[in-house]
Steps between C-alpha positions, in 0.01 A plus 500: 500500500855456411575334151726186469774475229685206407910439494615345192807347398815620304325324180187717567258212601293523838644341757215533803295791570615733769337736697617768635289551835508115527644534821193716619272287398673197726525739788147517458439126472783430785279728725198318416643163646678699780215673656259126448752298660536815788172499555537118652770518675504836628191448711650204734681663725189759563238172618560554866488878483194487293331225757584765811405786289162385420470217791428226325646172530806353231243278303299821408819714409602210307265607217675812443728268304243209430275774351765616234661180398137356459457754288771495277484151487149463382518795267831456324396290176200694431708820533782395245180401232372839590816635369479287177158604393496848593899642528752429758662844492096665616462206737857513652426837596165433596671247766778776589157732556331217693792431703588863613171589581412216711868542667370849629150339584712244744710765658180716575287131623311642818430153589662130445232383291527832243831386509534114373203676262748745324753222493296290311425782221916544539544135400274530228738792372782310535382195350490734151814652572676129556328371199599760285803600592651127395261519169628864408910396477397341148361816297814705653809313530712267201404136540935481534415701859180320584718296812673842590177691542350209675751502708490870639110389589629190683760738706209759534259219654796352759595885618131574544532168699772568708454887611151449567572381892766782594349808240152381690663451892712853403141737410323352765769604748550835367139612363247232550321249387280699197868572362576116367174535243546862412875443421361384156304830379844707414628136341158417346457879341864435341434216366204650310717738411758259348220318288308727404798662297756227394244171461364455119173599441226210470473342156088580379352151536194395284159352692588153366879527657328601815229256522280510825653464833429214668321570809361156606857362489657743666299489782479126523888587469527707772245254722738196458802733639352668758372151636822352435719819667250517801533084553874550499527781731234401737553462869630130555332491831173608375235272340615229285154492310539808426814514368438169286185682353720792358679181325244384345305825424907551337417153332174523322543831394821411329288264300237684436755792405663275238140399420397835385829605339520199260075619397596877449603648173711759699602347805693683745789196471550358185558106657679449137740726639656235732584251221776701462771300681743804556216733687324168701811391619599858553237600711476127701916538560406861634201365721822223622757785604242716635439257769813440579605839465181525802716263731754718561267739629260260760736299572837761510432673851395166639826353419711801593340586844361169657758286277836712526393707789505884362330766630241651307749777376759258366240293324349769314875612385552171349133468344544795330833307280261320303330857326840662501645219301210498241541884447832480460458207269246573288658768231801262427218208465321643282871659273569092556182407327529780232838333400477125511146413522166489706469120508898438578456765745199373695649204552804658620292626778336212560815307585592750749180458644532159529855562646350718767201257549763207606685708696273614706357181564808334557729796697515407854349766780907489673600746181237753678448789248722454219360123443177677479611859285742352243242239358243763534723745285554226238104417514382899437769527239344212275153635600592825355695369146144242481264784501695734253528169252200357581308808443688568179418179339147561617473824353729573218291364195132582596314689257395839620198425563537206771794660713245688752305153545798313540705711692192507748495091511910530543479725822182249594688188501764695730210585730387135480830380613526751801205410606548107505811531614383694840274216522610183408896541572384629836312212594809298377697689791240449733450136430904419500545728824239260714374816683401911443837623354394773734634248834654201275839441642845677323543108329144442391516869345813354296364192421147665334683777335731194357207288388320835376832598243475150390180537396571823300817265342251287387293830336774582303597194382111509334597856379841431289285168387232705359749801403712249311234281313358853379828578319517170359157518327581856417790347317336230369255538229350137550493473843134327542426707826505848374233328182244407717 
């Protein structure tokens, strides 16, 4: 491995490390949170090739992408404590390993169900790859580049985002269906490549730094998200009991989760964690945006085709300005946060969320698809300078040994917000639209995807609230709250 040096100043004293191969080792991380966020998106466009291929119907295909989410979802803080206790450089590559192989194993499935089975053992490689990656900027770059280098992972995550549909739509076309999984062996084997010779080495940890890995909680862990992520995503016109058991399964395992943790002397989650005000109301404003970050997504081609009247082309074209905007954004968010400040910056973004929030539940349907594209621009924008702040403030003063743990609760609370967003924003369409959005009338579109921003205006409103209060008791040595 490369050696770092450090720049000093004309009087001699050390100024902040710098190493050499730095940029390496970010290519490394970048492609970590690339190839994760491709392996979403980049699967979409293939559902109704896949259902003809292996003539099955869409609810069965629909686990192709149900299968890896669930995973990384449920595996995600366990992975980022496996990193803690046992080295995140091994473990990233383990992931990298993980995630190549079982990329291979899906472009060689025989059969659908071999299929959603080797996307499952993808997720769980990318849920060590999206854990680490985030925990890894810490032990490489200078805390004065924190917001810069978590910015270059927020533009990696949106471009993953947005040429997932047409890289997907263009290898089907041209070589199949097998080529939108095995597009990520050559990236994958780079990536290895990259970390394996520019990341530090692990520090040696002792047995007491290690302490035992908690297996009961992370699999009560995992229980209370898959029930929760399965409850969310279900079928609305299947069984209601069914659905409301998944909530409460969700319910009483969350209890019994904190149960356990607060009896363990090595939990998995350290609950005394979350008295910190700046990481609680971090990762609660990042649940907040998340959702409504998830509107623009259920509720976007609604508007634009049944609302504004686009064709399918035209709507995709102007869905893809939200992703394009947050990779262009997200390097000069994160400079922006390097220079004047995670907490002045997150709320920076949060106003322009808010801003983009009121428009869009305000702008009348007679503007057609600038009324709809301009407050979406302003929207992604904040979105993008939130994240590199938020996840700045989050993650700039951890001690080593917490950064894979709470890096892996960071990219949770994301997935929480996703998740709830799909589901409870989109029943705030339905319900304001009077009818399936599918047949609702061009008005009753406008009206529900009106209603529906509102709602998200309200979200962010809770998220500068929280945001804010946090910097005050950060500034504020007596402030009672962050005693208790």
């Amino acid at each position: 491995m490369r050696t770092s040096k450090a720049r000093r100043s004309r009087a001699g004293t050390e100024v902040e490390p710098v190493r050499p191969m730095i940029t390496w080792a970010l290519m490394g991380l970048a492609l970590s949170i690339l190839l994760a966020s491709l392996g979403t998106s980049v699967t979409n466009i293939g559902l109704p090739t896949l259902a003809s291929v292996f003539e099955a119907s869409f609810r069965e295909v629909q686990w192709v992408i149900l299968a890896y989410l669930l995973s990384i979802t449920t595996l995600i803080v366990g992975a980022g404590r496996l990193g803690d206790m046992f080295g995140r450089r091994r473990l990233l590559l383990f992931g990298f390993a993980v995630f190549t192989l079982a990329s291979a194993a899906c472009g060689a499935a025989p059969t659908l169900a071999m299929l959603i089975v080797a996307r499952a053992v993808q997720g769980l490689g990318a849920a060590f790859m999206l854990a680490l990656a985030m925990a890894f900027v810490g032990d490489i770059v200078p805390k004065a580049r924190i917001g810069s280098a978590m910015g270059l992972l927020g533009t990696m995550s949106a471009i993953g985002t947005a040429i997932g549909p047409s890289l997907g739509g263009m290898l089907i076309a041209t070589v199949g269906w097998r080529a939108m999984f095995l597009v990520n062996v050559p990236l994958g084997i780079a990536a290895i490549a990259f970390i394996w010779s520019d990341l530090p080495a692990d520090r040696p940890s002792t047995a007491l730094e290690r302490g035992r890995f908690d297996v009961i909680g992370t699999t009560l862990l995992a229980l209370v998200l898959a029930a929760y992520a399965l409850a969310v995503t279900a079928d609305r016109n299947g069984s209601a009991d069914q659905i409301w058991a998944l909530f409460a399964t969700a319910a009483i395992g969350a209890f019994a989760f904190v149960f356990v943790e607060l009896r363990r002397a090595t939990p998995l989650v350290r609950l005394s964690l979350f008295r910190d005000p700046m990481l609680s109301s971090g990762l609660f404003a990042n649940t907040l945006v998340s959702t409504v970050m998830m509107a623009t997504l259920v509720i976007g081609p609604f508007h634009l085709t049944r609302g504004l009247g686009l064709d399918a082309a035209r709507a995709g074209l102007i869905m893809s300005i939200g992703p394009i905007v947050s990779a262009l954004t997200g390097i000069p968010a994160g400079r922006l946060v390097d220079r004047f400040g995670g907490g002045r910056m997150a709320l920076v973004g949060l106003m322009n969320m808010m801003v983009g929030c009121a428009l869009l539940a305000l702008t009348p349907a007679r503007l057609g698809i600038v009324g709809y594209a301009a407050p979406l621009v302003v929207l992604t924008s904040g979105y993008a300078i939130f994240q590199a702040a938020n996840n700045t403030m989050v993650m700039a003063d951890l001690p080593a040994e917490r950064r894979g743990l709470v890096s892996g609760v960071l990219n949770l609370s994301r997935n929480f917000g996703l998740m709830t967003g799909a589901s409870v924003l989109g029943a705030v369409f339905a319900w304001a639209s009077g009818a399936d959005p599918r047949s609702a009338a061009p008005d009753d579109v406008v009206v529900g995807t009106h209603a529906t921003f509102a709602v998200a205006l309200v979200l962010v409103v809770l998220a500068m609230t929280a945001t804010a209060t946090s910097l005050r008791c950060s500034d504020t040595a007596s402030c009672a709250s962050c005693l208790i």
